[in-house]
C-alpha positions in Angstrom: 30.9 6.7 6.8 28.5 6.1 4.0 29.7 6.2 0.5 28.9 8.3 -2.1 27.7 5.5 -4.4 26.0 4.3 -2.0 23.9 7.7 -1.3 24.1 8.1 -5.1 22.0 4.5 -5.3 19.8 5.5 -2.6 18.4 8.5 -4.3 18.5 6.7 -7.6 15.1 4.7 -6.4 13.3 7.0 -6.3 12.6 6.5 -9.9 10.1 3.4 -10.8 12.4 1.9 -13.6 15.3 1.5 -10.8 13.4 0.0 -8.3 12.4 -2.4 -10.4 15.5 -3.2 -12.1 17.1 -3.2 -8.7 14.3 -5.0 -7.0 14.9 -2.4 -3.7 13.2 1.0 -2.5 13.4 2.2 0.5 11.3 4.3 2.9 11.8 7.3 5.3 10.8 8.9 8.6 10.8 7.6 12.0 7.8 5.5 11.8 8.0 4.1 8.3 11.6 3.0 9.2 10.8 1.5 12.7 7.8 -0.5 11.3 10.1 -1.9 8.3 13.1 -3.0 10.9 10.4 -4.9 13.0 8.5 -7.0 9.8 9.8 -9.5 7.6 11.3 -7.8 4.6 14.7 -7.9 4.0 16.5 -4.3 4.9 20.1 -4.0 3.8 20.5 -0.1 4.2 19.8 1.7 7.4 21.0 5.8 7.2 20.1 7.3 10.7 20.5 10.3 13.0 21.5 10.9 16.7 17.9 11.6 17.2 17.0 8.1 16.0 19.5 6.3 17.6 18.3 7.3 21.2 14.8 6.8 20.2 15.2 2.9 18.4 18.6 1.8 20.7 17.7 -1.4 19.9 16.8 -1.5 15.9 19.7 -0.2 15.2 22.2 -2.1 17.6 20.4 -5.1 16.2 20.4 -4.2 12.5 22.9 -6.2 10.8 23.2 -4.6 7.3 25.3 -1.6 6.0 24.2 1.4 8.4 25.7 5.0 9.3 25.0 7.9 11.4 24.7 10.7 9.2 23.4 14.0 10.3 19.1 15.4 8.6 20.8 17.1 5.7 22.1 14.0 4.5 18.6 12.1 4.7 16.9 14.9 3.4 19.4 15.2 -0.1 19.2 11.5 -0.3 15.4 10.8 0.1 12.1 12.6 -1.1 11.4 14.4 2.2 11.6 17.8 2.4 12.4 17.3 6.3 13.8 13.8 7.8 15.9 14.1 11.1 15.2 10.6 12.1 16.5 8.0 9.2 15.9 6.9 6.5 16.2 2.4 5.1 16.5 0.3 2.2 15.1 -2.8 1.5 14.4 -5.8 -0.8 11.1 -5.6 -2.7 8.8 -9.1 -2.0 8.6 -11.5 -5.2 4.9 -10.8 -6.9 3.8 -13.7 -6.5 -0.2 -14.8 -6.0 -1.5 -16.4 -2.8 -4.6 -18.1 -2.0 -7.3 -16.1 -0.3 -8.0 -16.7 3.7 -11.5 -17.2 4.5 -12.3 -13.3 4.9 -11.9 -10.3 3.0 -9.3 -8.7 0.2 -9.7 -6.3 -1.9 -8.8 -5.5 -5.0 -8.0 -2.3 -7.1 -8.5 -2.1 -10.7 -6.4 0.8 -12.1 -6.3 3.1 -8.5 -3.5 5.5 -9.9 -3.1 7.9 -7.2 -0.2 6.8 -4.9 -1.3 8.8 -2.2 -5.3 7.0 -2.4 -2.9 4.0 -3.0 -0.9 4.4 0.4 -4.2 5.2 2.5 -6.0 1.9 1.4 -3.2 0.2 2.5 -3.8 1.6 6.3 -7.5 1.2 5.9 -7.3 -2.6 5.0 -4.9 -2.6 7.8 -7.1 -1.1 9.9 -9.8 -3.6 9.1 -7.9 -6.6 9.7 -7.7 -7.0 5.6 -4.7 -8.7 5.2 -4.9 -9.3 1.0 -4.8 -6.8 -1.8 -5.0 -7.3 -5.7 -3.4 -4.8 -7.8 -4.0 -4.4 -11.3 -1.3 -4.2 -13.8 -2.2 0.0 -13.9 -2.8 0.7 -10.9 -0.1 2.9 -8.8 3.3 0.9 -7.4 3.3 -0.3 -4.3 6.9 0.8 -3.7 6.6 4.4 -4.6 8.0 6.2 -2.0 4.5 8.7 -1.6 2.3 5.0 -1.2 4.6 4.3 1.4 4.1 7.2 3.2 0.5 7.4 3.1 0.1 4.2 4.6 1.7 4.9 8.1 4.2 1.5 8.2 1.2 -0.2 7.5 2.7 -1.8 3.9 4.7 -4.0 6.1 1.6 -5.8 7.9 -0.4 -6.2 3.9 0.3 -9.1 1.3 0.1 -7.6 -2.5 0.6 -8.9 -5.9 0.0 -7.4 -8.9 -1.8 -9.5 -11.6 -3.8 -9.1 -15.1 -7.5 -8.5 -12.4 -9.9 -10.0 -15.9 -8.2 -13.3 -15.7 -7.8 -13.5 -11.6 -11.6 -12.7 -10.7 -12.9 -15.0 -14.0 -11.4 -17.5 -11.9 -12.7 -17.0 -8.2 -15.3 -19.0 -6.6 -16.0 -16.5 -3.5 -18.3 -13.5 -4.0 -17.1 -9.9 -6.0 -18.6 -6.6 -4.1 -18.0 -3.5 -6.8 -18.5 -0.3 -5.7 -20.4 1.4 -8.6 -23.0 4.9 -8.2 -25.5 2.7 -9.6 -25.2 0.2 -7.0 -27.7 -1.3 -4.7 -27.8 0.6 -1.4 -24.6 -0.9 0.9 -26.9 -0.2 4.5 -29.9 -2.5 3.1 -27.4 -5.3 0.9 -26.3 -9.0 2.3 -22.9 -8.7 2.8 -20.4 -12.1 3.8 -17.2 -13.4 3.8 -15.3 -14.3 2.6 -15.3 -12.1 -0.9 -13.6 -9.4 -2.8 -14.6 -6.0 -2.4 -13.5 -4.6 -5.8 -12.8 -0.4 -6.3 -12.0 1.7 -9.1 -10.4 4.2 -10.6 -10.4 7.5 -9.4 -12.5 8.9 -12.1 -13.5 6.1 -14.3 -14.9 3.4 -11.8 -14.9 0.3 -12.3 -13.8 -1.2 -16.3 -16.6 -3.0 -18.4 -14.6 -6.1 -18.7 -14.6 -6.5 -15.3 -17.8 -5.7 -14.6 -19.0 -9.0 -15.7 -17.4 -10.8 -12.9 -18.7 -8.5 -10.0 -21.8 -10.8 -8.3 -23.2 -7.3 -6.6 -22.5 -4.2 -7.0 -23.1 -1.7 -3.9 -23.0 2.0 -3.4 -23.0 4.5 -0.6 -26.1 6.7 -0.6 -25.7 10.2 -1.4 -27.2 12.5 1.2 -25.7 15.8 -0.1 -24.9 17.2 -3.2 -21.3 16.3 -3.9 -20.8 14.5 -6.9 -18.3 11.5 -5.6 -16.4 10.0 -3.0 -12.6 10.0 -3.0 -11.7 6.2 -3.9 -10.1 6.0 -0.3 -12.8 7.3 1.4 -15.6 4.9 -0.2 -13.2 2.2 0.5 -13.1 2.8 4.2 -17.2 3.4 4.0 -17.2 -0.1 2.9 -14.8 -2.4 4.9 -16.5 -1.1 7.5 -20.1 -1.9 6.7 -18.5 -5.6 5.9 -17.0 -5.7 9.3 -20.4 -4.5 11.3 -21.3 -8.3 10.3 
């Protein structure tokens, strides 16, 4: 039987201030919960159905933190989906800290707000094989329970930290591709890794101050009339023109 502090705490993160003070959020649906009981973070709180239990046997014999079988009403009271009959898990948020680039791609987002554009760069760099992403201090969190769902389980196979993105790309010594309308054409550029591909926000671009520190800016040609690409979208456009190498 789960308790109802415990459901109580559960719902509780779904606010930004919480999860941060309690370093924990947790994620919902069958295939956000499966791919976060199979990666490395820490998961203390597993809530789960019948349904779920015949499906993942295994995850949850083998999960070794507080769990209960509870029936959809309770998952979908607790949570932020409308409609969960599978389960629903909590887990310990990863320490920001930075890492050193591999000798390939990252990319990094300066002030991406949207959690849902958030959530589906995630699954494109995971797509990609793009295993690094730099966050600026603005840009959406990682942990909000919409980024999580956008990305398809995907956050658990992506490293991420969060950092002031002037100071960080000042000091880089591999090349900066921005994505800017007044870019040089992406089919005809000279593109290697490693490097930082570099998007912006949804309706401001790239900032000024970082401008400075991009070494070539590309764009997508425009064929038709509209008047821009969703953030995602141009991000996909472009790990894939990087990979085609």
């Amino acid at each position: 039987m789960i308790s109802k502090n415990t459901l109580k705490f559960i719902k509780s993160l779904q606010q930004k201030k919480i999860r941060k003070n309690e370093r924990a959020f947790f994620v919902e649906g069958s295939k956000n919960v499966t791919e976060l009981l199979k990666s490395d973070f820490e998961v203390t709180h597993l809530l789960f159905t019948d349904k779920y239990s015949l499906e993942q046997a295994a995850l949850v014999d083998d999960f070794k933190g507080e769990k209960a079988l509870v029936q959809a009403k309770v998952l979908e009271s607790t949570g932020a989906f409308k409609s969960n009959d599978s389960a629903l898990a909590v887990a310990k948020m990863k320490p920001n800290h930075p890492f050193s680039l591999d000798n390939d791609l990252a990319i990094a987002l300066d002030d991406v707000r949207d959690p849902g554009n958030l959530g589906t760069i995630i699954r494109i760099a995971d797509w990609y094989g793009i295993k690094k992403l730099i966050l600026s201090e603005q840009t959406a969190d990682f942990y909000n329970p919409k980024v999580l769902q956008a990305s398809m389980g995907s956050f658990t196979r992506v490293d991420f930290f969060y950092t002031s993105l002037e100071k960080y790309l000042s000091q880089v010594n591999i090349p900066v591709y921005g994505a800017f309308l007044e870019g040089g054409n992406i089919y005809q550029a000279y593109l290697e890794t490693p490097g930082i591909i570099l998007m912006g926000n949804e309706s401001k671009g790239i900032s000024p101050n970082l401008e400075k520190w991009v070494n070539q800016k590309l764009t997508i040609p425009r064929l038709g009339n509209a008047e821009s690409l969703n953030v995602a979208i141009a991000t996909a456009i472009i790990c894939d023109n990087f990979r085609r190498l």
